[in-house]
Structures are given as structure tokens and as C-alpha cells.
C-alpha positions in Angstrom: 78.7 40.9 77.5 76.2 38.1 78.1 73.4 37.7 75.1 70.8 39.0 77.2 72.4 42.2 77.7 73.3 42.6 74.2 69.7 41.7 73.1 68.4 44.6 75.8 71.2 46.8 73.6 69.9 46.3 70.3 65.9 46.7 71.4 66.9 49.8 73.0 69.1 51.0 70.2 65.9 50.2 67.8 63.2 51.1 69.8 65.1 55.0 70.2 65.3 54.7 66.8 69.0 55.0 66.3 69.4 58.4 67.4 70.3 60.4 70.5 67.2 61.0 73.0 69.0 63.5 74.5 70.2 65.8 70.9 68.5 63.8 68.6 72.3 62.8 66.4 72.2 59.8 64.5 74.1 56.5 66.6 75.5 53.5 65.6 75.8 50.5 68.0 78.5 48.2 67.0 82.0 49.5 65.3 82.5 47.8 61.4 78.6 47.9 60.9 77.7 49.6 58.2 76.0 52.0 59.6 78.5 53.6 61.3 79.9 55.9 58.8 79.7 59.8 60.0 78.2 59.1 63.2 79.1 58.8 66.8 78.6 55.2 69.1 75.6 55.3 70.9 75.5 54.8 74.7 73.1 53.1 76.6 71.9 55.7 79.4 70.1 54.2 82.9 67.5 56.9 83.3 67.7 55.7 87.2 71.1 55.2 88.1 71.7 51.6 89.4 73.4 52.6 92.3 70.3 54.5 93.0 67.7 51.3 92.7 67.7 51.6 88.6 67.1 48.4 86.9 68.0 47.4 82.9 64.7 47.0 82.7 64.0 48.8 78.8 61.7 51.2 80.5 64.8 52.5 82.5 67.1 53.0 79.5 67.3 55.3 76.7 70.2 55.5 73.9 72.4 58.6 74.1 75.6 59.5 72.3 78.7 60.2 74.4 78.5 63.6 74.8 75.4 63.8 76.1 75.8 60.8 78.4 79.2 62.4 79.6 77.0 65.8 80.0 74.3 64.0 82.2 77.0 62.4 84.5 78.2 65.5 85.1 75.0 67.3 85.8 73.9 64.3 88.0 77.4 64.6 89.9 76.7 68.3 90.7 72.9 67.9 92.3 74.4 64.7 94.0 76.9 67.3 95.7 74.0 69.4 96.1 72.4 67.2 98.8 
């Protein structure tokens, strides 16, 4: 992951303030920080898919934990099969 990227990570991860924009559960970002114990990895979510013209732009991402980024796949997948 190239320093940019993992820059864009960490202001997302802060800005969201380290929690789920989806359910709201505390995240961590990075395994063996210390903030990790009890909580799940945080996820960062394109709010516009990038295959549909999303950028990584900050505006375009929010920080979810896995199940709810697993949760909005799926949801996307079904409206996709919709059209």
C-alpha cells in the first residue's frame, strides 16, 4: 500500500472517529496497535463504487467494520440485479 493511500486510511479512520458509520462499533485500523483489543478491523467503504466512477477522494469514503461492509455489498449486488 503506497503512503498516500495509507495517509487517506488514517484521516478517514480519524475523521469517522474510529467507529462504524454504518452501526456505530468501535474499529481499529492496524493489527498489534493498542487499540485493538475487543474490537473488530475497520474497513474503508467507497460510498460510490469505483467501478461505478467513485474516486478515493475522503468525501467518497467512510470507515465501516466488516460486517456491515460485507452487508452493503450484498445489498448493492441485489439492486445491481435489479436493473
Amino acid at each position: 500500500m503506497s503512503g498516500q493511500s495509507q495517509a487517506r486510511k488514517k484521516f478517514v479512520f480519524e475523521r469517522d472517529g474510529k467507529k462504524c458509520k454504518r452501526c456505530g462499533c468501535a474499529l481499529y485500523l492496524e493489527k498489534g496497535s493498542k487499540e485493538n483489543n475487543g474490537k473488530m478491523k475497520g474497513h474503508i467503504h467507497h460510498i460510490k463504487h469505483r467501478k461505478d466512477g467513485g474516486t478515493n477522494d475522503p468525501d467518497n469514503l467512510m470507515l465501516t467494520c466488516w460486517p456491515c461492509e460485507k452487508s452493503w455489498h450484498r445489498n448493492d449486488e441485489k439492486e445491481r440485479r435489479k436493473k
